[in-house]
N, C-alpha and C positions, 0 to 999 in steps of 0.2 A: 383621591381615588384609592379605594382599600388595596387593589391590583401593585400599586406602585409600592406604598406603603409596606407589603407585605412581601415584596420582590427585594426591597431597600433593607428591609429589618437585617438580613443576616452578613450585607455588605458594612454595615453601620456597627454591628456587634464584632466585626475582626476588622475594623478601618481602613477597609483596602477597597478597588474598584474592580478588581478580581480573583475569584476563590474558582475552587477544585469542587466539579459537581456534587462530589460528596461531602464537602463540608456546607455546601449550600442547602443539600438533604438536612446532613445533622443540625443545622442551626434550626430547621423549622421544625424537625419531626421532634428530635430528641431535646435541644437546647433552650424552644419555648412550645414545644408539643401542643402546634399549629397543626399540624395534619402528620398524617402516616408517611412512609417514605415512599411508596408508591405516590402518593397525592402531591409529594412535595416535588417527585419527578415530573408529574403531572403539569405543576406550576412554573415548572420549567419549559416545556413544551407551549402551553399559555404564553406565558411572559416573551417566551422569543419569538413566535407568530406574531404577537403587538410591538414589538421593536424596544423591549426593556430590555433586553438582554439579550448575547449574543454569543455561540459558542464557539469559543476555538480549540488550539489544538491544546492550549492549558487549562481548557477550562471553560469558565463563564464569566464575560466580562459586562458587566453594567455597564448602559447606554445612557444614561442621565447620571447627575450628582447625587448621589444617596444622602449629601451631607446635607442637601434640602430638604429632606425628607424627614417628620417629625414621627415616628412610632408613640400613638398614645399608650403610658401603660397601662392602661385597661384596655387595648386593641385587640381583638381577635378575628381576622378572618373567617369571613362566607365561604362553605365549601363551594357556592355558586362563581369562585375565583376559579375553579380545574373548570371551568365549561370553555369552550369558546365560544366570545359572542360575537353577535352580525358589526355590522358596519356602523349599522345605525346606533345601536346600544352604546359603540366606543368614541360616535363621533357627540350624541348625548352625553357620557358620561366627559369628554371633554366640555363641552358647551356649558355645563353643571357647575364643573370645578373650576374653571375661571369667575366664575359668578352668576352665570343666567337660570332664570327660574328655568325648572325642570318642565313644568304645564307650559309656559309659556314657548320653550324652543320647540317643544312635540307640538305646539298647536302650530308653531308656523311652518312645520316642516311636513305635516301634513295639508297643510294648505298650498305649501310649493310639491307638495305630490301629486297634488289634484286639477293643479294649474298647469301642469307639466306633464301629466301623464307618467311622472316614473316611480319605479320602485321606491318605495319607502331607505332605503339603502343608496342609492342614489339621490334623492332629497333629499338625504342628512346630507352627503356631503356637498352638495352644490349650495344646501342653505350655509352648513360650517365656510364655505371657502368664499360667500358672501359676503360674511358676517369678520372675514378679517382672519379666521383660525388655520393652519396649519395643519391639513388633513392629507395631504398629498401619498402616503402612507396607506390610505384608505381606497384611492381612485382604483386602482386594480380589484379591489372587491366589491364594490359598487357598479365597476363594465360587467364582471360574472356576474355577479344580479339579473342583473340588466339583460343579459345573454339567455341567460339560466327562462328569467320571464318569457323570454321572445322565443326560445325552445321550446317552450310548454305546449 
């Protein structure tokens, strides 16, 4: 996942598991001028909503090993990383990177949307936690969903 990949690049480049927001800025803006430092803030904001990263009072500490994490050097980062995505995008872009074809888990998860009546956001995660993956992370955005529909 490019998100991880590009959260990891600037813990990997000072070999530490926690840096100072602003040297997290300079390693993307200025260090491999990845994006602006606005956007880099941005991916800050991103990354700690999806539970890569976590702020304290030092700082930003990384929530996975960055040292699994492979930076190709030809990588560069989608600005479509400052977005925030739904549920279902992050419980896909899991179901992806373990190995599942991409067609094949949207087709089944809209088939457990259809069969179930729920939100697409809610069918990723009930197919993900089917399927063995580790989405628990997610179930709170998936009841809004769900709330949010049943509002309408």
């Amino acid at each position: 996942m490019s998100l991880r990949v590009a959260v990891a690049a600037p813990f990997i480049q000072h070999g530490t598991r926690r840096l100072k927001e602003n040297e997290f800025v300079v390693a993307l803006s200025l260090d491999r001028d990845w994006f602006s430092p606005d956007q880099s803030k941005r991916l800050i904001d991103v990354a700690t909503k999806e539970g890569l990263l976590e702020r304290t009072d030092d700082g930003l500490d990384v929530t996975f090993d960055p040292a699994e994490v492979t930076v190709p050097e030809e990588f560069t980062p989608d600005e479509d990383l400052l977005r925030e995505r739904s549920a279902f995008e992050r419980v896909l872009d899991s179901l992806v990177a373990e190995g599942m074809e991409k067609h094949e888990a949207v087709g089944e998860i809209n088939t457990l949307q259809g069969e179930l009546g729920l939100t697409i956001e809610a069918a990723a995660v009930v197919y993900a936690r089917r399927e063995g993956f580790a989405v628990d992370d997610l179930v709170p955005i998936a009841r809004a969903a769900v709330r949010d529909t049943e509002d309408s």
